[in-house]
C-alpha positions in Angstrom: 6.3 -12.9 5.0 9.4 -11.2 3.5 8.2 -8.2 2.4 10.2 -5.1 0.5 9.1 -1.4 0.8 10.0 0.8 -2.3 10.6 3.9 -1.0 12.2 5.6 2.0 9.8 8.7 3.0 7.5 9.3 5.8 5.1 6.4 4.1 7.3 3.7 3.3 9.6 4.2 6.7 5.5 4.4 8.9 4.6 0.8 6.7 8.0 -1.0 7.1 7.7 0.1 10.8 3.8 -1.5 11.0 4.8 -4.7 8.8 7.9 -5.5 11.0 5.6 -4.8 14.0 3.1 -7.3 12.6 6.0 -10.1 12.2 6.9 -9.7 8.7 10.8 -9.7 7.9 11.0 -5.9 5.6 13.9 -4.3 4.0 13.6 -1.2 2.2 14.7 -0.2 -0.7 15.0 3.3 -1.8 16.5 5.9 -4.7 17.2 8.5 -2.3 17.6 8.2 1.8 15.0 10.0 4.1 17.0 13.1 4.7 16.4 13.6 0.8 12.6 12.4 0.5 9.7 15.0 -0.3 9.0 14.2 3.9 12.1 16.1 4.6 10.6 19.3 2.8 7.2 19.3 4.8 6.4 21.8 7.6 4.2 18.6 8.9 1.8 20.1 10.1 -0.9 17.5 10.5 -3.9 18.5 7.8 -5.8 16.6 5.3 -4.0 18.9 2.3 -4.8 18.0 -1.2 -6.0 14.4 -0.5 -8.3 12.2 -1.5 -11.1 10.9 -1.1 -12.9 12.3 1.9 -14.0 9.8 3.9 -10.8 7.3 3.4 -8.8 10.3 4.0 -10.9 11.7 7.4 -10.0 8.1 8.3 -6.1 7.7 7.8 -6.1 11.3 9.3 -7.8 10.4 12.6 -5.5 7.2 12.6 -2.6 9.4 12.1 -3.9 11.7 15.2 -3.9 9.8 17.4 -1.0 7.7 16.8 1.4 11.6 16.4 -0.8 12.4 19.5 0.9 9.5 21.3 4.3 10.2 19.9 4.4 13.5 21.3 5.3 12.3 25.0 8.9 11.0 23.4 11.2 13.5 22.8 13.6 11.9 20.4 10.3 11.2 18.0 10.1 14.8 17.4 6.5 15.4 17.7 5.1 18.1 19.6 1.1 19.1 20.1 0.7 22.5 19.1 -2.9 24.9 18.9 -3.1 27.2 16.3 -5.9 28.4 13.8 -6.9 27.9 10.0 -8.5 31.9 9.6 -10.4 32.9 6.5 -10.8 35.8 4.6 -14.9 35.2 4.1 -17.7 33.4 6.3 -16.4 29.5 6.1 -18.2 25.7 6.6 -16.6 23.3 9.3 -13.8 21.4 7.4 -14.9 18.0 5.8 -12.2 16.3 8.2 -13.8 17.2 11.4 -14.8 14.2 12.9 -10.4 13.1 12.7 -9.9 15.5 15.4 -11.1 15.3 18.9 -11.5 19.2 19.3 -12.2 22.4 17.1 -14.0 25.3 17.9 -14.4 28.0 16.0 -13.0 31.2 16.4 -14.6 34.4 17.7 -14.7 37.5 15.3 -12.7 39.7 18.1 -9.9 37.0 18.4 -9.3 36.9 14.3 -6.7 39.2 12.9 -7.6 42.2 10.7 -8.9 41.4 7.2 -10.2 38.1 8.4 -13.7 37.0 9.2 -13.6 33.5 10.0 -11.4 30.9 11.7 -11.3 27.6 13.4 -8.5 26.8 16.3 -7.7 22.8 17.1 -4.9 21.3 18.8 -2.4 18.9 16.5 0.5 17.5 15.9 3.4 19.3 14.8 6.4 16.6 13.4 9.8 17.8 12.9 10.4 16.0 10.1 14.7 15.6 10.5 14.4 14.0 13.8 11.3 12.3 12.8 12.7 10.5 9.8 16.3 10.3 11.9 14.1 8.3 14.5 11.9 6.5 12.7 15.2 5.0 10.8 16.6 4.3 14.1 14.1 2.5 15.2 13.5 0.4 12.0 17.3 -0.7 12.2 16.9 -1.5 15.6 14.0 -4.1 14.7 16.6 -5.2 11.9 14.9 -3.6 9.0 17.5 -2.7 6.0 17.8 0.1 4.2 19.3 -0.4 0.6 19.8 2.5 -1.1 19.3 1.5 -5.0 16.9 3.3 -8.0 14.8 0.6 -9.5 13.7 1.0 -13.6 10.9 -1.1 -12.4 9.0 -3.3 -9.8 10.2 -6.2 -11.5 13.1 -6.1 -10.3 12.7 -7.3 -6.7 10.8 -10.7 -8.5 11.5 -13.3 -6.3 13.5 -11.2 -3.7 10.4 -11.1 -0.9 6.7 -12.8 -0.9 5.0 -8.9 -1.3 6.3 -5.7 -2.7 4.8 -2.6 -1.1 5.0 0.6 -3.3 5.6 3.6 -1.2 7.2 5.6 -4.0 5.3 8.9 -3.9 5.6 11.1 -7.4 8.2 8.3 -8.6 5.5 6.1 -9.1 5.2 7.8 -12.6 8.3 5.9 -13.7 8.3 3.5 -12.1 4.7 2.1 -12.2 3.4 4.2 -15.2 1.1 6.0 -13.0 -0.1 9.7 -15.1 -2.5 10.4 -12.7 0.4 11.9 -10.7 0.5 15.8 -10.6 3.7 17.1 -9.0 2.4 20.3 -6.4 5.6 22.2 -6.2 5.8 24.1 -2.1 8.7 26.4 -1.5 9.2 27.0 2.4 11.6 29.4 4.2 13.2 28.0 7.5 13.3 30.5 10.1 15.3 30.9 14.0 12.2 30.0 16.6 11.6 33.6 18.1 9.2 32.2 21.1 6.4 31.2 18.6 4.0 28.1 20.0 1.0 28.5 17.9 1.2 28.3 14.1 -1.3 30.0 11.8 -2.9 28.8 8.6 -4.4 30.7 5.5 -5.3 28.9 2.3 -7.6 32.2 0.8 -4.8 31.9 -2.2 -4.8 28.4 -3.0 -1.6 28.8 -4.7 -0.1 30.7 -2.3 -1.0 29.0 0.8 0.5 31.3 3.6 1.5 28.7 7.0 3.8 29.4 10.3 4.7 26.6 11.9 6.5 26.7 14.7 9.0 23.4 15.8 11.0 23.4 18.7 14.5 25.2 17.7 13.1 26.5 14.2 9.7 28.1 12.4 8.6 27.0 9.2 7.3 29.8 6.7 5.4 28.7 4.0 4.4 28.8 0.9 3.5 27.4 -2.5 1.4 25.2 -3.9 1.9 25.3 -7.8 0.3 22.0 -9.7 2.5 20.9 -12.1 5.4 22.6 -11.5 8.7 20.7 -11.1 11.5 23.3 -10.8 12.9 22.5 -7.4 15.8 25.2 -7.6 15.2 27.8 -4.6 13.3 31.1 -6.9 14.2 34.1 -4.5 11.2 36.2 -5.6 9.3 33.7 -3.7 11.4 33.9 -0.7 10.4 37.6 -0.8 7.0 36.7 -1.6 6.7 33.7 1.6 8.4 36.1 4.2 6.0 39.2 3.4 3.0 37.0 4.0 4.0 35.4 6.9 5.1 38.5 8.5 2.1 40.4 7.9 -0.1 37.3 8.9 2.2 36.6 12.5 4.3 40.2 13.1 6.4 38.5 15.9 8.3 36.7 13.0 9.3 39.7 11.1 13.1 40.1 10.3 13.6 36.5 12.0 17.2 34.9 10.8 16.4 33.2 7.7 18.3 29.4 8.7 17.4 27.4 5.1 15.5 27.2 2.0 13.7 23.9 0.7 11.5 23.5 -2.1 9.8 20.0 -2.7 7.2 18.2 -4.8 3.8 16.7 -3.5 2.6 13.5 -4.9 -1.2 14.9 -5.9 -3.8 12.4 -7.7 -7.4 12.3 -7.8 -7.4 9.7 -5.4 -4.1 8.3 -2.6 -4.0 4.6 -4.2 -4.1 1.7 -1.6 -4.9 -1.2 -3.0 -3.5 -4.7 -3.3 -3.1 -6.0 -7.2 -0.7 -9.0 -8.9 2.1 -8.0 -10.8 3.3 -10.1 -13.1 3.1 -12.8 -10.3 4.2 -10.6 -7.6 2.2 -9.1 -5.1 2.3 -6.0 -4.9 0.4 -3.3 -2.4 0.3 0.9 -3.3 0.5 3.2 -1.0 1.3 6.3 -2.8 -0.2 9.8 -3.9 -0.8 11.1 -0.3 -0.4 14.7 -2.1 0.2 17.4 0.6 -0.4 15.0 3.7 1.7 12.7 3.8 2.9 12.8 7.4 -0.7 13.2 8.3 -2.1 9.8 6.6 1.4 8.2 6.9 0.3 5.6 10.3 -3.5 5.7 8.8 -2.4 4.3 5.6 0.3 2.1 7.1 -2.1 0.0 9.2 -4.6 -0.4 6.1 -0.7 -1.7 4.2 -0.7 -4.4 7.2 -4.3 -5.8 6.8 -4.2 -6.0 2.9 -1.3 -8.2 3.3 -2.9 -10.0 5.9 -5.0 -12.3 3.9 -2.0 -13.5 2.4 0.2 -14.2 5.1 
């Protein structure tokens, strides 16, 4: 099939990958280019984060896993396995993705840092998102996938341009599909020198201050935010305050690290990620959007489940 994917993210770049793979001829077309996508923002950290539902999810995670997993022998992909822990402030149930990862075990009480009484350490990818996206685009224009970069008022304008339309839009799926289910989670992250850091740390006791250190290979991500509907994506420097006070008390090596960049972006959250197959007006037309925080973490989950809706009509 000739098959267009809206959108030029971590999802639409992992299905136009998996389509062309399958034998379908893809082009993309996108408003913005992948540097400048919501996946350029993300610490990527692979973790089920403010998506739904649970068992769909637990399955496009553990998809995901192992498909990062594999990635993580090529440098150029930018994937790297890295242990850390999620710790918690108060006694804690296993997490509702468990059975995505191979390994977790929980943390003893004399390994958890002061204040905290609770944690769970696992192994997981890590994606540096630049080189990632710089890769995967690579990659697709080596298969002879086409990236156009154009802002569409609406899906029916690619009628009669390809047999399926796949929507990878993310938050623009508001507009451009009338979707108001779409809530906009606004994360501010500071991007730090890498001081010798391997293992990141995770601490969601403030869900809207989620407090993360990632560490990538020449960089550390220091994190964050995670305030629903807000869509101010200017840089608010009482939150860079704010972001490198937490991290710092929650990983000391990283105090008074060179501060390298500033990024603020906008998950796509919804009370469900939508992926599903419907007729448009006489086009076909598969979602894949609303991912919310974990996007890079469902991206080849979700992707795979793109190819095998389409398959029926191949």
């Amino acid at each position: 099939m000739r098959v267009t994917v809206v959108g030029a993210g971590i999802n639409g770049l992992a299905c136009a990958l998996r389509l062309q793979e399958a034998g379908h001829t893809v082009a993309i077309v996108a408003a913005a280019p992948p540097e400048e996508t919501t996946s350029a923002v993300a610490a990527a950290l692979w973790y089920p984060y403010r998506a739904f539902p649970e068992a769909a999810v637990t399955r496009w995670a553990a998809e995901g896993f192992a498909v990062l997993a594999t990635m993580a022998a090529d440098l150029p992909t930018g994937v790297r396995m890295r242990t850390g822990r999620e710790v918690f402030r108060a006694p804690a149930p296993g997490p509702w993705w468990r059975d995505a990862v191979p390994s977790l075990r929980r943390v003893l009480p004399g390994d958890l840092p002061t204040g905290y009484a609770d944690g769970f350490e696992l192994t997981v990818p890590i994606v540096d998102m630049a080189t990632h996206l710089s890769w995967l685009l690579a990659e697709l224009t080596r298969r002879g996938v086409t990236l156009t970069q154009r802002r569409l008022a609406g899906l029916d304008e690619l009628a009669g341009s390809a047999d399926a339309v796949v929507n990878c839009t993310g938050l623009g799926a508001r507009e451009l599909v009338g979707d108001d289910t779409l809530v906009p989670v606004r994360g501010q992250i500071v991007v730090v020198e890498q001081v010798g850091l391997e293992r990141w740390v995770l601490d969601q006791d403030d869900p809207q201050q989620v407090t993360y250190v990632v560490p990538r290979l020449d960089t550390i991500v220091l994190g964050g935010t995670a305030e629903e509907g807000d869509e101010d994506t200017a840089v608010r420097p009482a939150t860079v305050a704010d972001v490198l006070a937490r991290c710092s008390a929650l990983v000391p090596e990283i105090a008074g690290a060179r501060v390298l960049a500033h990024r603020v972006g906008l998950r796509p959250t919804r009370p469900a990620v939508r992926l599903e197959a419907e007729d448009l007006a006489g086009q076909l037309v598969v979602h894949c959007y609303g991912q919310g925080g974990a996007g890079v973490t469902l991206a080849y989950g979700c992707a795979q489940d793109v190819v095998q809706l389409l398959a029926p009509h191949s």
